[in-house]
N, CA, C and O of each residue as an XYZ file, in Angstrom:
780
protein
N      97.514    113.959     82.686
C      98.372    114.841     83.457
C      99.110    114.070     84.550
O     100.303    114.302     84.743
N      98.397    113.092     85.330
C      99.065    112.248     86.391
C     100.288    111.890     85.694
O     101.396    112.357     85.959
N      99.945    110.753     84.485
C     100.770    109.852     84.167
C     102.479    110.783     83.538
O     103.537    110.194     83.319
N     102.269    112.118     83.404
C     103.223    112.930     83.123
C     104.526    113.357     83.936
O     105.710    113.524     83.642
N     103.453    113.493     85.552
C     104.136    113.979     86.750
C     104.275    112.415     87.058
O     105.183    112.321     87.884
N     103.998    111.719     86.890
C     104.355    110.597     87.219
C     105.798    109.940     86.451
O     106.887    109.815     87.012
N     105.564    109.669     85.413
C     106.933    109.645     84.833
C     108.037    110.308     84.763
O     109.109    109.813     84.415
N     107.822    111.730     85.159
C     109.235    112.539     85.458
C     109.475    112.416     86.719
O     110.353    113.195     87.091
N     109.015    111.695     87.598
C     109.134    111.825     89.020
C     109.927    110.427     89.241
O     110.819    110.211     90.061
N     109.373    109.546     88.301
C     110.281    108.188     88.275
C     111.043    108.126     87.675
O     111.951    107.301     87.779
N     110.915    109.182     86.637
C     112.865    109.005     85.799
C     114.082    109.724     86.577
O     115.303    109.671     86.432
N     113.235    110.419     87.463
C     114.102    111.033     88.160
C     115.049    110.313     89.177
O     116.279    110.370     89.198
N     113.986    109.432     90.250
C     114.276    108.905     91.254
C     115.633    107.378     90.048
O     116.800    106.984     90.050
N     114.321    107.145     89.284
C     115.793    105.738     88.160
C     117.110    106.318     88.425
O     117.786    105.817     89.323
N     117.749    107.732     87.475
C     117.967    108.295     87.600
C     119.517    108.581     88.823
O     120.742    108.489     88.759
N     118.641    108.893     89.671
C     119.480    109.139     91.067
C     119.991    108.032     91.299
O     121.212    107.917     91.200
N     119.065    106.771     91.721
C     119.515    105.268     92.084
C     120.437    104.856     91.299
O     121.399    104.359     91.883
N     120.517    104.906     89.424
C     121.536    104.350     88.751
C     122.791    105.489     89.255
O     123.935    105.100     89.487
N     122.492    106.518     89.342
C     123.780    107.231     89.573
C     124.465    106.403     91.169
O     125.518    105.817     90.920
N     124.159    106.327     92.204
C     124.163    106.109     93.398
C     124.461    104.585     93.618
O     124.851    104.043     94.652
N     124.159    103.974     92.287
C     123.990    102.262     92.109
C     123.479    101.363     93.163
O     123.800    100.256     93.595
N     122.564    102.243     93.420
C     121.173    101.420     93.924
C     120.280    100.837     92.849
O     120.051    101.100     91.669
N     119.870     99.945     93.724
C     118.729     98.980     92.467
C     117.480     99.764     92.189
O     116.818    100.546     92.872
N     117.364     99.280     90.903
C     116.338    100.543     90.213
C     114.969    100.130     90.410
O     114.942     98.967     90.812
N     113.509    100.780     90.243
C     112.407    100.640     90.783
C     111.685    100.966     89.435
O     111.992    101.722     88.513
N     110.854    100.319     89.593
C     109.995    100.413     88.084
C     108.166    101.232     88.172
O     107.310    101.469     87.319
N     108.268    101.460     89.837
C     107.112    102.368     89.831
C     107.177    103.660     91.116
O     108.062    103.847     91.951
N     106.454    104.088     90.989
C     106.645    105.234     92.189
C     105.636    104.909     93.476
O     105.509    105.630     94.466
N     104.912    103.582     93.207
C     104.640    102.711     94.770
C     105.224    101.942     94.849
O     105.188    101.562     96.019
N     106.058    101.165     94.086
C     107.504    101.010     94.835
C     108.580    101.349     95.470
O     109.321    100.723     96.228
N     108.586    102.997     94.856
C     109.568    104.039     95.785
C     108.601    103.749     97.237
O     109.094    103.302     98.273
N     107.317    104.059     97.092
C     106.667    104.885     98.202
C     106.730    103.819     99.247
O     106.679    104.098    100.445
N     106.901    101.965     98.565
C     106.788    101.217    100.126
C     108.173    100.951    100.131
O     108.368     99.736    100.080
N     109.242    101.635    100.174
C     110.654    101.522    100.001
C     111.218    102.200    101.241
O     111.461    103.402    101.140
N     111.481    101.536    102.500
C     111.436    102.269    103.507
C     113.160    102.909    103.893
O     113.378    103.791    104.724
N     114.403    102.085    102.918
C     115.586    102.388    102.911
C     116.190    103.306    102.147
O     117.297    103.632    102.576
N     115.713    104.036    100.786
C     116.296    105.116     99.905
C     115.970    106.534    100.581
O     114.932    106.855    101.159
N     116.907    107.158    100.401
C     117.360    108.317    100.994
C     115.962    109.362     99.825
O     115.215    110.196    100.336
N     115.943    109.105     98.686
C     115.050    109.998     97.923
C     113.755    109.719     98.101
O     112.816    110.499     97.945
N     113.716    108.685     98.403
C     112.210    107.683     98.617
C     111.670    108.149    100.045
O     110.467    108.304    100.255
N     112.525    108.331    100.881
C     112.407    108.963    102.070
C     111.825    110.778    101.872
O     110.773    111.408    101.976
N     112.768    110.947    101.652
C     112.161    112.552    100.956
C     111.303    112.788    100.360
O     110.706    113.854    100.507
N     110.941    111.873     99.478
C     109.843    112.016     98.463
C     107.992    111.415     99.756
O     106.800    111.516     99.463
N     108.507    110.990    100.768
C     107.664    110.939    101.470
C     107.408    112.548    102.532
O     106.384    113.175    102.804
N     108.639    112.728    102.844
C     108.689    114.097    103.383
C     107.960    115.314    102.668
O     106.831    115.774    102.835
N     108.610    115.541    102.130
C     107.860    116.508    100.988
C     106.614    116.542    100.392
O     105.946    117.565    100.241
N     106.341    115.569    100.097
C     104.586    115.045     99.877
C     103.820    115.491    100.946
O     102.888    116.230    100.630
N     104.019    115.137    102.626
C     103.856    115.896    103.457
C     103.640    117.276    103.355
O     102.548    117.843    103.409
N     104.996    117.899    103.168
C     105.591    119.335    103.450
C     104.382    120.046    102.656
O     103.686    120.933    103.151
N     104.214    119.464    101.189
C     103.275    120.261     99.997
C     101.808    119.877    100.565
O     100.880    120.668    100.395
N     101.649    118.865    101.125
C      99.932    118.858    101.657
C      99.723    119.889    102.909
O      98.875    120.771    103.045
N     100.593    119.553    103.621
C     100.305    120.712    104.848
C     100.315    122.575    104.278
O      99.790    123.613    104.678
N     101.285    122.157    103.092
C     101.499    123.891    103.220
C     100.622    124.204    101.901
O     100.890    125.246    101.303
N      99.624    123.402    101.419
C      98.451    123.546    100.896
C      97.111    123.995    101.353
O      96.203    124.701    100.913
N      97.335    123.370    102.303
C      96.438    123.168    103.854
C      95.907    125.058    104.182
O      94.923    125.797    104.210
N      97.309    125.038    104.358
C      98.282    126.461    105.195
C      98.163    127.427    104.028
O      99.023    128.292    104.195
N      97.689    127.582    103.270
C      98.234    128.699    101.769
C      99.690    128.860    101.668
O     100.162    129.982    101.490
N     100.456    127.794    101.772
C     101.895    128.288    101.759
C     101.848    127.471    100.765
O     101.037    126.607    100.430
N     103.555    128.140    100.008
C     104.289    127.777     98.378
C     105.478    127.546     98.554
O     106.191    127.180     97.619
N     105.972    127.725     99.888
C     107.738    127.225    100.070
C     107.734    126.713    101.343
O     106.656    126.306    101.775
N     108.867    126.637    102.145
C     109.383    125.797    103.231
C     110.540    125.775    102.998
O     110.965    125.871    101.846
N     111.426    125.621    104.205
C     112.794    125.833    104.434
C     113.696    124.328    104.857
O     113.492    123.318    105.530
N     114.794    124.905    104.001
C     115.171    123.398    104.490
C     115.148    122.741    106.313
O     115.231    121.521    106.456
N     115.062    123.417    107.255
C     114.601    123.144    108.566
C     113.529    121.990    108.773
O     113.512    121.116    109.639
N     112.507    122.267    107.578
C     111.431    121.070    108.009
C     111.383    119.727    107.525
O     110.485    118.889    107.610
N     112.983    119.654    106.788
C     113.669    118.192    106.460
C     114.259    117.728    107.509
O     114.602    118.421    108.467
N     114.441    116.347    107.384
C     115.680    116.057    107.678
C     116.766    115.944    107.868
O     117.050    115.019    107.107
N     118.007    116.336    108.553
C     118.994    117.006    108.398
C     119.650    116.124    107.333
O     120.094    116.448    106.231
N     119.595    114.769    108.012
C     120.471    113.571    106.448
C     119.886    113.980    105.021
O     120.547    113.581    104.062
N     118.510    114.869    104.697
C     118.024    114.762    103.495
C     118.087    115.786    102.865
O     117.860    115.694    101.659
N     118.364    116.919    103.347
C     118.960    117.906    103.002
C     119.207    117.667    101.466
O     118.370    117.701    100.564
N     120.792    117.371    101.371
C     121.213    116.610     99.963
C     120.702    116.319     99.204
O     121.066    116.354     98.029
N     120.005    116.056     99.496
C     119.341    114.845     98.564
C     117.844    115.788     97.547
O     117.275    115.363     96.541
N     117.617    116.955     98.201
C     116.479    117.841     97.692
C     116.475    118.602     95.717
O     115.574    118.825     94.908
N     118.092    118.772     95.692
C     118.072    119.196     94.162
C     118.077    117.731     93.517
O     118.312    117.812     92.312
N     117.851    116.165     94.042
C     117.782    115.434     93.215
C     116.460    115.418     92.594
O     116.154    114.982     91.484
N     115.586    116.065     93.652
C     114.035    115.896     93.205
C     113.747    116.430     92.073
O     112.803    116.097     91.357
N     114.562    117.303     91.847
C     114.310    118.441     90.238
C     113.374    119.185     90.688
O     113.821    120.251     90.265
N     112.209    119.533     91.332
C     111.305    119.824     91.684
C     110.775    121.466     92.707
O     109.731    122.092     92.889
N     112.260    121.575     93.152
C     112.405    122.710     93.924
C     113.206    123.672     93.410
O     114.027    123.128     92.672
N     113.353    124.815     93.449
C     113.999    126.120     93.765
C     114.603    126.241     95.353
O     113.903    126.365     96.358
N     116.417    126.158     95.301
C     116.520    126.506     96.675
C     117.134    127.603     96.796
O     118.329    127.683     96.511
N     116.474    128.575     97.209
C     117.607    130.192     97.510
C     117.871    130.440     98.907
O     117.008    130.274     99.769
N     119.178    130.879     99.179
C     119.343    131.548    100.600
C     118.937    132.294    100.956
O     118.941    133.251    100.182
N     118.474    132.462    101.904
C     118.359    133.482    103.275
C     119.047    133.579    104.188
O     119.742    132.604    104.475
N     119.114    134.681    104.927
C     120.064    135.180    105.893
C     119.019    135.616    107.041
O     118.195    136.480    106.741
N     119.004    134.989    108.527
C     118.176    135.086    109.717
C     118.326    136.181    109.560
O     117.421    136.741    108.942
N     119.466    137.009    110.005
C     119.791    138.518    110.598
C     120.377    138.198    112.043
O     120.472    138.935    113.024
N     120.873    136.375    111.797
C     121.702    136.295    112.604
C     123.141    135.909    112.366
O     124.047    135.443    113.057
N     123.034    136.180    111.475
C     124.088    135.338    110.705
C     123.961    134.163    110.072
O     124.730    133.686    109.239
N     123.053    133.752    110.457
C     122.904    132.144    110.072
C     122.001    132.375    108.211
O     121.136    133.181    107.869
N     122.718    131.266    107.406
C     121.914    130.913    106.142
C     120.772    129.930    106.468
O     120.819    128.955    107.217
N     119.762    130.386    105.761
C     118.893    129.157    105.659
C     118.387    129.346    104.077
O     118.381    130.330    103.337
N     117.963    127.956    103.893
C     117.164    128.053    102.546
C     116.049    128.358    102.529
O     115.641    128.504    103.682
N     115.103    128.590    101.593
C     114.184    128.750    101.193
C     113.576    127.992    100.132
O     113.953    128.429     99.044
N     112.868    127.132    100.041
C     112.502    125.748     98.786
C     110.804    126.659     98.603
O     109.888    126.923     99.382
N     111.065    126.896     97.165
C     109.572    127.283     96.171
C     109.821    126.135     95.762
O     110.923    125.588     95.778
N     108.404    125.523     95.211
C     108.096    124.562     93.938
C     108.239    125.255     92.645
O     107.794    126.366     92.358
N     109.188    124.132     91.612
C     109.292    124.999     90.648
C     108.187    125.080     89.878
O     108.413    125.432     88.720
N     106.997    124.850     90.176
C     105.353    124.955     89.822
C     104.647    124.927     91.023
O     104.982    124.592     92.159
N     103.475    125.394     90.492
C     102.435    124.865     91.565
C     101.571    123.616     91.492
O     100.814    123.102     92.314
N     101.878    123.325     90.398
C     101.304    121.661     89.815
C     102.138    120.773     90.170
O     101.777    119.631     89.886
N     103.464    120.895     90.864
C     104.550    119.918     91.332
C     103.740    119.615     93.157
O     103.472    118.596     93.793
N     103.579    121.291     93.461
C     103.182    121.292     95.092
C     101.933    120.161     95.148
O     101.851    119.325     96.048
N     101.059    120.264     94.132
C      99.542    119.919     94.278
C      99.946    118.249     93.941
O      99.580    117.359     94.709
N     100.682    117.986     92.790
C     100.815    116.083     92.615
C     101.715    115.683     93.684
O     101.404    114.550     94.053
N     102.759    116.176     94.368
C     102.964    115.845     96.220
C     102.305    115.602     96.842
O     102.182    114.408     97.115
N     101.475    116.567     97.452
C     100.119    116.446     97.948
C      99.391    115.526     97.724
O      98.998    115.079     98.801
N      98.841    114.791     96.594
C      97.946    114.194     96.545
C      98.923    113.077     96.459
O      98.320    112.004     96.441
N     100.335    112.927     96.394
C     101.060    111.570     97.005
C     100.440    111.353     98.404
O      99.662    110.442     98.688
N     100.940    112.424     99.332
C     100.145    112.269    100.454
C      98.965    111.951    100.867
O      98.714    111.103    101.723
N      97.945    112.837    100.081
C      96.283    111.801    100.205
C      96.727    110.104    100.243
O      96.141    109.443    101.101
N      97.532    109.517     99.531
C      97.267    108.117     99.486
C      97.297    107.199    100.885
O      96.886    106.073    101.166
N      98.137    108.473    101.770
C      98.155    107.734    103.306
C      97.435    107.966    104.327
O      97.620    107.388    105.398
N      96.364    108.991    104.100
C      95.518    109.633    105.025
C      94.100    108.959    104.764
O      93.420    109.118    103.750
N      93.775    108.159    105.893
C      92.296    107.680    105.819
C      91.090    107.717    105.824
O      90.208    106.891    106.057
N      91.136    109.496    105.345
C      89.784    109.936    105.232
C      89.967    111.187    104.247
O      90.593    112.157    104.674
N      89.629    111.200    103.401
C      89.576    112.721    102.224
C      88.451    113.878    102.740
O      87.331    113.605    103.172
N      88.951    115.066    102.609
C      88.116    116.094    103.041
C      87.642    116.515    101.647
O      88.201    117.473    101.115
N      86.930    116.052    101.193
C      86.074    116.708     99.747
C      85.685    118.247     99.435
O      85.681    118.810     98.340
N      85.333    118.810    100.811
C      84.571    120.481    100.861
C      86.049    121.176    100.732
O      86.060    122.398    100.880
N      87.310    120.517    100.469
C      88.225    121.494    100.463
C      88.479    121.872     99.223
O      89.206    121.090     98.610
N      88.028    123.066     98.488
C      87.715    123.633     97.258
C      89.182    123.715     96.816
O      89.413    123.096     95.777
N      90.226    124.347     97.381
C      91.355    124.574     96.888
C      92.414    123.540     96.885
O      93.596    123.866     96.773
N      91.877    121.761     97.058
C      92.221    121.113     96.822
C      91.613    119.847     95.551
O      91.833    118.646     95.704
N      91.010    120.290     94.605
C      90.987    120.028     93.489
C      91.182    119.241     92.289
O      90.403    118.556     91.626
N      92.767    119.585     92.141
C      93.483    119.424     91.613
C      94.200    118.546     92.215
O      95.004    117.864     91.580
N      94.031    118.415     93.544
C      95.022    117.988     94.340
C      94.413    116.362     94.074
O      95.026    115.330     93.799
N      92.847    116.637     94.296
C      91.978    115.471     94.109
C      92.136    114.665     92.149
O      92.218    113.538     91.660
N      92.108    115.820     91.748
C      92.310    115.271     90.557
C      93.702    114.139     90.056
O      93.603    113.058     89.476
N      94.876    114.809     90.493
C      96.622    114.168     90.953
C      95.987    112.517     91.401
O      96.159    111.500     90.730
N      95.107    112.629     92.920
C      94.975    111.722     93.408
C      94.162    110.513     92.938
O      94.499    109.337     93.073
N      93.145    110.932     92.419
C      92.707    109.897     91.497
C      93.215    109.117     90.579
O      93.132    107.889     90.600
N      93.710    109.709     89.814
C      94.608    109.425     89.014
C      96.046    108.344     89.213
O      96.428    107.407     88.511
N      96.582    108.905     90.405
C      97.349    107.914     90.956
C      96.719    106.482     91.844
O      97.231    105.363     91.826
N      95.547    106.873     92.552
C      94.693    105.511     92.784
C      94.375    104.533     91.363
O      94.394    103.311     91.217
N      94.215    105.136     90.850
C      93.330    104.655     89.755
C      94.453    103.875     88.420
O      94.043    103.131     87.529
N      95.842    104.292     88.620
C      96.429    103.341     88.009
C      97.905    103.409     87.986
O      98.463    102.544     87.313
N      98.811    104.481     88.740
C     100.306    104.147     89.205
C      99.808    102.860     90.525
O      99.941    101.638     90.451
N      99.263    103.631     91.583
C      98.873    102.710     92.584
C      98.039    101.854     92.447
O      97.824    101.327     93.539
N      97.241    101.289     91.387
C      96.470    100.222     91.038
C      95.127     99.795     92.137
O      94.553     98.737     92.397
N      94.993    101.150     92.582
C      93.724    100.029     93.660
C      92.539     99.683     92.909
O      92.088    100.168     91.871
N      92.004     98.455     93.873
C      91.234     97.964     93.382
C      89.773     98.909     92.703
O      89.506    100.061     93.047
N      89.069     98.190     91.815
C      87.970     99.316     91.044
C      86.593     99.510     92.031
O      85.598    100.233     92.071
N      87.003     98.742     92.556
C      85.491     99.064     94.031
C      86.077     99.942     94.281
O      85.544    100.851     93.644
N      87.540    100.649     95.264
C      88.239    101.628     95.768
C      87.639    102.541     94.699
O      86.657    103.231     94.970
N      88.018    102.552     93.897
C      88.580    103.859     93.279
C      87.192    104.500     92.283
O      87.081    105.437     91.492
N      86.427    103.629     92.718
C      85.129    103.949     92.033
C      84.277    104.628     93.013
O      83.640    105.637     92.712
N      84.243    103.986     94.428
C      84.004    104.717     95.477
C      84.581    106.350     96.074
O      83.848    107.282     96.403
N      86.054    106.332     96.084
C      86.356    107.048     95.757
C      85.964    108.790     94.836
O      85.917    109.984     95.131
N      85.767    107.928     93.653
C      85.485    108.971     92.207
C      83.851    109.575     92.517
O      83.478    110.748     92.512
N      83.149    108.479     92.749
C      81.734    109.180     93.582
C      81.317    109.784     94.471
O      80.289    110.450     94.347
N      82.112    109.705     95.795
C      81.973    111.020     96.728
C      82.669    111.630     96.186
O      82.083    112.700     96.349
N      83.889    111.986     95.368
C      84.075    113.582     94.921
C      83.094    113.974     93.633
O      82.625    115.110     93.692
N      82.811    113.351     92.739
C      81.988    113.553     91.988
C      80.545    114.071     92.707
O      80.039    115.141     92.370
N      80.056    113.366     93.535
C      78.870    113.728     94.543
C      79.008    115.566     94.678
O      78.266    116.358     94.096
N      80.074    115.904     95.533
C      80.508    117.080     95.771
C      80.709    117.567     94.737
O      80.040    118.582     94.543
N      81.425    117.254     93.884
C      81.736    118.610     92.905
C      81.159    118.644     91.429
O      81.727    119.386     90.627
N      80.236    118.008     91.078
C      80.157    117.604     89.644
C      78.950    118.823     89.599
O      78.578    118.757     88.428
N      78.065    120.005     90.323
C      77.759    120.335     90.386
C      78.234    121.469     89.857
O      77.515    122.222     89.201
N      79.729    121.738     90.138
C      79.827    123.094     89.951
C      81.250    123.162     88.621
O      82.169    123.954     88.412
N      80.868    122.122     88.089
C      81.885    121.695     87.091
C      81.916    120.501     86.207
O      83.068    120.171     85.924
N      81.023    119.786     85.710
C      81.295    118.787     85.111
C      82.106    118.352     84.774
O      82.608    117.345     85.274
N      82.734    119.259     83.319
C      84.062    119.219     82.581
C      85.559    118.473     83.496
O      86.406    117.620     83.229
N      85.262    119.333     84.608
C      86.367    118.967     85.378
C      85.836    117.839     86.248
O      86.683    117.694     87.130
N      84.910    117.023     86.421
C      84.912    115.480     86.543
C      85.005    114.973     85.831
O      85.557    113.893     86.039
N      84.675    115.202     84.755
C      85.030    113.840     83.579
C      86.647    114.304     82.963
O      87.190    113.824     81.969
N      87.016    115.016     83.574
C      88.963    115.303     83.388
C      89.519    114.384     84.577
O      90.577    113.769     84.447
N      88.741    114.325     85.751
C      88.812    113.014     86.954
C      89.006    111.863     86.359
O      89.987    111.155     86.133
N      87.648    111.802     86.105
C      87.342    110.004     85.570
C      88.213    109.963     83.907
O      87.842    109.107     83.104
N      88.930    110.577     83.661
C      90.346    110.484     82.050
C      91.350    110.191     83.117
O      92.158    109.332     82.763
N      91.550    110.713     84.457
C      92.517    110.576     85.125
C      93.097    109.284     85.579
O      94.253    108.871     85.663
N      91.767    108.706     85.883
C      91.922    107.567     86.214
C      91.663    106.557     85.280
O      91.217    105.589     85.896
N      91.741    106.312     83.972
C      92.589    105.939     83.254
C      91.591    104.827     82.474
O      91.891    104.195     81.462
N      90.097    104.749     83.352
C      88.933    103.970     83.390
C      87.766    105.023     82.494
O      86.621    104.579     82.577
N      87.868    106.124     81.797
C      86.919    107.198     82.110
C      85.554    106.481     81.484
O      84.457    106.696     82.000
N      85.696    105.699     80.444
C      84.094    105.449     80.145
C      83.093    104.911     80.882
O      81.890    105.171     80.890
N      84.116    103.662     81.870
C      82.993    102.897     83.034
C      82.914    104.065     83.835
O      81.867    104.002     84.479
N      83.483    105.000     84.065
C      82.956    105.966     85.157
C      81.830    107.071     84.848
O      81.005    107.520     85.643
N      82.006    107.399     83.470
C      80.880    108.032     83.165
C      79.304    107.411     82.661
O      78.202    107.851     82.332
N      80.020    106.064     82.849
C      78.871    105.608     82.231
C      77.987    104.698     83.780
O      77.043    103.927     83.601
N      78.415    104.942     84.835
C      78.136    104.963     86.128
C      77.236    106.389     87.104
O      76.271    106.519     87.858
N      78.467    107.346     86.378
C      77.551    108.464     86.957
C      76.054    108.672     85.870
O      74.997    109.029     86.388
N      76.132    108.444     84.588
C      74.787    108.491     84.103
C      73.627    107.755     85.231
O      72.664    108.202     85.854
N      74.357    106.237     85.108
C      73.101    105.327     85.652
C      73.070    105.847     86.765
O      71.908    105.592     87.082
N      73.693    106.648     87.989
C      72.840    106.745     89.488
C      72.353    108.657     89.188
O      71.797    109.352     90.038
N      72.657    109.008     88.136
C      71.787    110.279     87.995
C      72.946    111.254     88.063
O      72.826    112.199     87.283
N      74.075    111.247     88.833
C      75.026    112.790     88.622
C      75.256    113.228     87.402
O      75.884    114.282     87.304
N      74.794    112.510     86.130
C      75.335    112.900     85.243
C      74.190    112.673     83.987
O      73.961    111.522     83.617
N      73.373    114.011     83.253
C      72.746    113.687     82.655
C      73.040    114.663     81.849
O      73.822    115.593     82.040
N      72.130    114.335     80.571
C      71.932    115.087     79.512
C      72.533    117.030     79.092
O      73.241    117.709     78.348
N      71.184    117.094     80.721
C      71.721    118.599     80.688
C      73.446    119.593     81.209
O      73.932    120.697     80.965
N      73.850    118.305     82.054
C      74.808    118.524     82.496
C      76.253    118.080     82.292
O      77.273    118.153     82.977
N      75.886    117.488     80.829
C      77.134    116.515     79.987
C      77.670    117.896     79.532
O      77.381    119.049     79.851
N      78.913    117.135     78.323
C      79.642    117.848     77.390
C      78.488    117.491     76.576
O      78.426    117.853     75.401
C-alpha cells in the first residue's frame, strides 16, 4: 500500500517539475530534503496540516493554513478537493477535503518521519503507523536497527489486539520475513496468535 501512495505522489511531483522544467527527483526523500521547490514545500505543509488535523478529528482545512505563495500550487498535489466558501462577509475562502482518507493518513505519517518521538497509544493512528513504516523501511531507507526498533514498540503495543494487521506492518516494510521471524524469537508472536 505505501509503495502505491508512494509512487503516485512521485509521479506527480516528476510530473509538475517536468512541466515547470525543474530538475526531476527520483524519490520522495529527495523531494522531502529539497528545501527550494514550491511543491516540495507544500508537500511538507500539508503532511503537517493532515497530522495535526488527525490529531484534531478533522478531514479538511482551508486554504488560510498555507502559505499564501502555495496556494497554487495545491491542485498540483492531485490529492485535494477545493470548494468555496463564503465568510458571510463577503470574502471566499476554500475549503480542502482529502480526496480519501488514506491520502490524509500517508501525509501524516510523511510527517511522523520528522517528529522525534511516536505516540503508539494513539489508536486512531494506525494506519498512519502502518504508511510510516513502510516509508522508514524502504522509500526512506533507514537503517534495519531503526526500523526494526521501530516495528517492535508498535508491535509491543498493538500485536495484541490484531496480529493480521502487524504482519500487514512488517509486508510494509518491505523486510516482512526477518520481522516475523524476530517477533517469534522474543515471544510477540506465537503459534496461537499467528495466521
Amino acid at each position: 500500500e505505501t509503495k502505491l501512495y508512494t509512487s503516485f505522489l512521485l509521479l506527480t511531483i516528476k510530473h509538475y517539475r517536468h512541466v515547470r522544467h525543474e530538475h526531476s527527483i527520483e524519490s520522495l526523500k529527495e523531494c522531502w530534503e529539497d528545501g527550494a521547490s514550491d511543491l516540495c514545500l507544500l508537500l511538507k505543509t500539508v503532511s503537517k496540516i493532515a497530522y495535526d488535523g488527525l490529531k484534531n478529528r478533522e478531514q479538511t482545512f482551508t486554504f488560510e493554513a498555507l502559505p499564501a505563495n502555495l496556494t497554487a500550487e495545491i491542485e498540483a498535489l492531485s490529492l485535494f478537493k477545493a470548494e468555496p466558501i463564503h465568510d458571510g462577509r463577503g470574502n471566499i475562502l476554500y475549503n480542502c477535503t482529502y480526496s480519501h482518507a488514506t491520502f490524509q493518513e500517508f501525509l501524516a505519517a510523511l510527517h511522523l518521519i520528522t517528529l522525534p518521538k511516536l505516540l503508539y497509544e494513539d489508536y486512531h493512528f494506525l494506519e498512519v503507523y502502518k504508511f510510516y513504516l513502510g516509508l522508514i523501511g524502504s522509500e526512506f531507507q533507514y537503517d534495519e536497527k531503526t526500523v526494526l526498533k521501530e516495528f517492535i514498540k508498535f508491535a509491543r503495543r498493538h500485536l495484541y489486539l490484531n496480529a493480521i494487521f502487524v504482519m500487514k506492518c512488517a509486508h510494509e516494510i518491505g523486510r516482512s520475513s526477518h520481522f516475523i521471524t524476530y517477533l517469534r524469537a522474543v515471544g510477540l508472536l506465537t503459534n496461537s496468535n499467528s495466521l
